[in-house]
C-alpha positions in Angstrom: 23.3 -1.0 18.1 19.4 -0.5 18.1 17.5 -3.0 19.7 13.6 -4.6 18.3 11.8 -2.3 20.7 14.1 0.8 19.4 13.2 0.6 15.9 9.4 0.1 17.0 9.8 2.7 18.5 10.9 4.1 15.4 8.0 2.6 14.1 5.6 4.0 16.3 6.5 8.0 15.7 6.6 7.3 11.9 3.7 5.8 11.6 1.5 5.6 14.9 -0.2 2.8 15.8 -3.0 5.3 17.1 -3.7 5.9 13.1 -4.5 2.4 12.2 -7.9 1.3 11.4 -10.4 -0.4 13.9 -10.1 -3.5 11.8 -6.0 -3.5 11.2 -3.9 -5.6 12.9 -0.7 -3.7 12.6 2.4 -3.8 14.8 5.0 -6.2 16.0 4.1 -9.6 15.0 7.2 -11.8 15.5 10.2 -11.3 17.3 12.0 -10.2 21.0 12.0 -6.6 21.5 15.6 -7.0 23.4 16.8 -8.7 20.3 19.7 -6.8 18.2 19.0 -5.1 14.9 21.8 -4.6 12.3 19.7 -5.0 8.9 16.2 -4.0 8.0 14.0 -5.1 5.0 11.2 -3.7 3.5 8.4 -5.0 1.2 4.8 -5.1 0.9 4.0 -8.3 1.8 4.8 -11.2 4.4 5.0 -14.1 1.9 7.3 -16.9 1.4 9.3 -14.7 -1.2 10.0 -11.9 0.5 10.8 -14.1 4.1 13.6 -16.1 1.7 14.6 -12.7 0.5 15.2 -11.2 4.0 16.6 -14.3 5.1 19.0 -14.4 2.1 20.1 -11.0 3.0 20.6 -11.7 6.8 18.1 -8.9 7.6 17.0 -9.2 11.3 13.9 -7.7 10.9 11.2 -7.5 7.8 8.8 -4.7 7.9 6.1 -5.5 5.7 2.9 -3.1 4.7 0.2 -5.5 5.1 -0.2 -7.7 8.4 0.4 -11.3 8.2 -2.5 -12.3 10.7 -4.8 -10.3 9.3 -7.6 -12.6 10.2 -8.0 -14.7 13.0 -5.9 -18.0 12.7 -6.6 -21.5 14.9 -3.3 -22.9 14.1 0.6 -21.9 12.7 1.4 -25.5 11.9 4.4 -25.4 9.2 2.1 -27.0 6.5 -0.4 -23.9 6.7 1.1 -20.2 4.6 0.9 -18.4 8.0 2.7 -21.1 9.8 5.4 -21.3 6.9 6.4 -18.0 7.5 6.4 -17.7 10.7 8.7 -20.9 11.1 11.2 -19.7 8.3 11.4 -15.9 10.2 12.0 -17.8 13.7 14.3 -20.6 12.5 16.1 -17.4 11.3 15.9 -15.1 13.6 14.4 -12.6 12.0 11.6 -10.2 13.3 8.4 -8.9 12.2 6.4 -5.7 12.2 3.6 -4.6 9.8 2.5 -1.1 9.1 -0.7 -1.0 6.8 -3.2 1.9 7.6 -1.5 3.6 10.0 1.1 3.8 7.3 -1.7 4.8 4.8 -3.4 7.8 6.4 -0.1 9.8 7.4 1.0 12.8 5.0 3.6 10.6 3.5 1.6 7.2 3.2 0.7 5.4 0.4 -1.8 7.4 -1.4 0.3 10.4 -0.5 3.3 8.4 -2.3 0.9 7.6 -5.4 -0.5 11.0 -5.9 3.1 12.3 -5.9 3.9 10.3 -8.7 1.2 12.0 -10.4 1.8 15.5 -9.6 -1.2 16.3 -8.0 -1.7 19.7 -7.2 -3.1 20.8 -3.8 -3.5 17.2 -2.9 -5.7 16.5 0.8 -6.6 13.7 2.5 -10.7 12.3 1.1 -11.2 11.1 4.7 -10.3 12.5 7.8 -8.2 10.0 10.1 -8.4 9.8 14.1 -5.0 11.9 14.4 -4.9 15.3 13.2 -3.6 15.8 9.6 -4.3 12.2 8.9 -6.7 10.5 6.4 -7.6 7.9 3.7 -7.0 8.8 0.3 -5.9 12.1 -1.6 -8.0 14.2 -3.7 -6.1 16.9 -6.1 -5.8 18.0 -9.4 -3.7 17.2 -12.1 -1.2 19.7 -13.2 -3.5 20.4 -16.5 -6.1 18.2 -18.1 -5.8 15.2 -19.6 -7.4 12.4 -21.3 -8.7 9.7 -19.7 -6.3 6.5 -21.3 -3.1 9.5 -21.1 -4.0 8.9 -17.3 -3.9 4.9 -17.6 -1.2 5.2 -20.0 0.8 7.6 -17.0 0.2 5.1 -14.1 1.1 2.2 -16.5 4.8 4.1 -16.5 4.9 4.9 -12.8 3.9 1.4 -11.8 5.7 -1.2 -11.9 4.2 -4.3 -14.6 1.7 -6.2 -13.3 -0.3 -9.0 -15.0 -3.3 -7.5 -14.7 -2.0 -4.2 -16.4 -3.7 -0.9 -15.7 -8.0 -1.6 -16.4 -10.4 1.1 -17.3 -14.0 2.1 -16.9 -14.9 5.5 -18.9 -14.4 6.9 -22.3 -10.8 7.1 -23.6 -10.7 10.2 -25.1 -12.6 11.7 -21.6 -11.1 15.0 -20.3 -10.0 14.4 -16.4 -8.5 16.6 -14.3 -9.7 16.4 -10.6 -7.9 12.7 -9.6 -9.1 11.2 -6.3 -7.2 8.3 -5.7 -6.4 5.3 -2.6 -3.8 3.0 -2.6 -4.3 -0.6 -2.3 -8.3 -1.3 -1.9 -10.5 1.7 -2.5 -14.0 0.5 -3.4 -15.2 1.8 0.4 -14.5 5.4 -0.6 -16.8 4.9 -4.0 -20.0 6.8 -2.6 -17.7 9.4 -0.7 -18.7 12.7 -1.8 -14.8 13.8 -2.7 -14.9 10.9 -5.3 -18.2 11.0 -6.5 -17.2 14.5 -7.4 -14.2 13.7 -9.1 -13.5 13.0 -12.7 -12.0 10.0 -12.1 -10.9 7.5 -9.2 -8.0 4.8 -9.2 -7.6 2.2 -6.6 -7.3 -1.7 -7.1 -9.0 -4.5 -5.9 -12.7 -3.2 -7.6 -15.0 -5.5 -7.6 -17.5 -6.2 -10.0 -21.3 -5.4 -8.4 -19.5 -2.4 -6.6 -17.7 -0.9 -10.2 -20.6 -1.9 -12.1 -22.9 0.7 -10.5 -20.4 3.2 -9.8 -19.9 3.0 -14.0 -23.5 3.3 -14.6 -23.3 6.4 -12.2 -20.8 7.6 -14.2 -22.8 6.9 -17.2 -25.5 8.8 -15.8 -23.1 11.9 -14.7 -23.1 11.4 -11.1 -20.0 9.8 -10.5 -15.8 9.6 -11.5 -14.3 7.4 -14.3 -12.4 4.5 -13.1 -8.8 3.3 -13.2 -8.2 -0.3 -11.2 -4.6 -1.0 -10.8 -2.3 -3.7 -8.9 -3.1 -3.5 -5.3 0.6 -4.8 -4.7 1.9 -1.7 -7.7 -0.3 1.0 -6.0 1.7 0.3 -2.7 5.3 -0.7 -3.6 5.7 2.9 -4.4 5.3 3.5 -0.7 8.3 1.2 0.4 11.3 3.8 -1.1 9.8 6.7 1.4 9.8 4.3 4.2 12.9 3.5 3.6 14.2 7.0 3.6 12.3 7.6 6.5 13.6 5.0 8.7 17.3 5.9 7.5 16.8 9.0 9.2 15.0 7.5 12.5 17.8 4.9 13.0 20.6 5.8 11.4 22.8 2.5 12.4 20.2 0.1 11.1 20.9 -0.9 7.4 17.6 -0.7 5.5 16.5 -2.2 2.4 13.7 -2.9 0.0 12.5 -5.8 -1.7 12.0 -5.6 -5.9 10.1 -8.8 -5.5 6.4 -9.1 -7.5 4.6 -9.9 -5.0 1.2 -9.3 -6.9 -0.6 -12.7 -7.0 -1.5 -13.1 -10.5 1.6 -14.6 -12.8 0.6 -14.1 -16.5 -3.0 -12.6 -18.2 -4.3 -14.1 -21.2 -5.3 -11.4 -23.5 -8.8 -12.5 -25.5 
């Protein structure tokens, strides 16, 4: 029977800790590495849904994508979101370990995953990470051209439904056919010279002063079209890899995934 510290071990060789971000928090967050661990679960975030859901399942351990201190906290009383969950994993017995960017940057992370989905051809990393053959992002090219809102309309099918749907800056009938793309929130790589070169970029989370230039840009030929989906969306895709992955690093461990929406938004109203 694998132990905590086994399967972050496990962890660690899938997706190195070395990989992560200066900023990420990743790792083990909750839980004693001597513990026993018969049942993993996998989803994107560390929320009171998908803690009930790992609970309800008896999973010993949930492996989420995105750290649940993130930011620095003062205080995990029960009342506060962090504390919740923390409480409901401990009163449970049930672990915790995050894998965000080192998860993102290695050749079968989250963009990787994404650009997959599209069948990009010749895909490469937009950034180069701090361990070889790792980076941010993917840069390829669609297997032939396409308009713009077939594009939206093709991420719209290999998503899964969001409120916020699929939103798009650019002409519809637009040819694209060079796709740079990054999971989760992208606006960082906007003046990167791989996606100012593009014909269009998707990634979520765009805010508006940051899109609103990069559209006049693209209004003014210097710059990609852009395609804003669900940050949660863009990285659920990630979690059925994992889970392969980890099947194959600890093959007595039980893994599953979670189907929960954990996007925040509920419903849209369309004006």
């Amino acid at each position: 029977m694998s132990s905590l510290a086994a399967v972050s071990a496990a962890v660690e060789r899938l997706w190195p800790l070395a990989g992560a971000e200066s900023w990420d928090s990743p790792g083990l967050v909750l839980g004693d590495p001597e513990q026993p661990v018969r049942h993993v679960h996998l989803a994107v975030d560390a929320v009171l849904d998908t803690v009930d859901e790992a609970v309800a399942l008896g999973a010993d351990l949930l492996l989420t994508h995105h750290p649940l201190l993130f930011r620095g906290v003062t205080t995990l009383a029960g009342d506060t979101t962090k504390g919740a969950v923390v409480a409901r994993l401990q009163q449970a017995g049930c672990a915790l370990i995050a894998a965000h960017t080192n998860a993102d940057v290695v050749p079968t992370g989250t963009s990787r995953v994404l650009a997959h989905q599209l069948g990009l051809v010749d895909p490469s990393a937009i950034t180069e990470g701090s361990l070889p053959g790792t980076g941010l992002g993917v840069v390829g090219r669609l297997p032939r051209p396409t308009s713009l809102v077939a594009l939206a309309r093709q991420l719209g099918d290999v998503l899964p439904p969001t409120a916020s749907g699929v939103r798009v800056a650019g002409e519809a009938d637009r040819v694209v056919e060079t796709v740079a793309l990054c999971a989760g929130a992208g606006d960082s790589l906007l003046d990167h010279p791989a996606v100012r070169a593009a014909d269009v970029y998707v990634t979520s989370d765009l805010r508006h002063h940051p899109a609103s230039d990069a559209r006049d840009l693209m209004r003014l030929g210097h710059g990609p079209a852009l395609v804003d989906v669900s940050h949660w969306a863009s990285e659920w895709l990630w979690l059925d890899t994992a889970a392969e992955q980890l099947r194959r690093e600890i093959d007595d461990v039980e893994v599953t995934l979670s189907d929960l929406r954990t996007d925040p938004w509920d419903f849209a109203v369309v004006q």
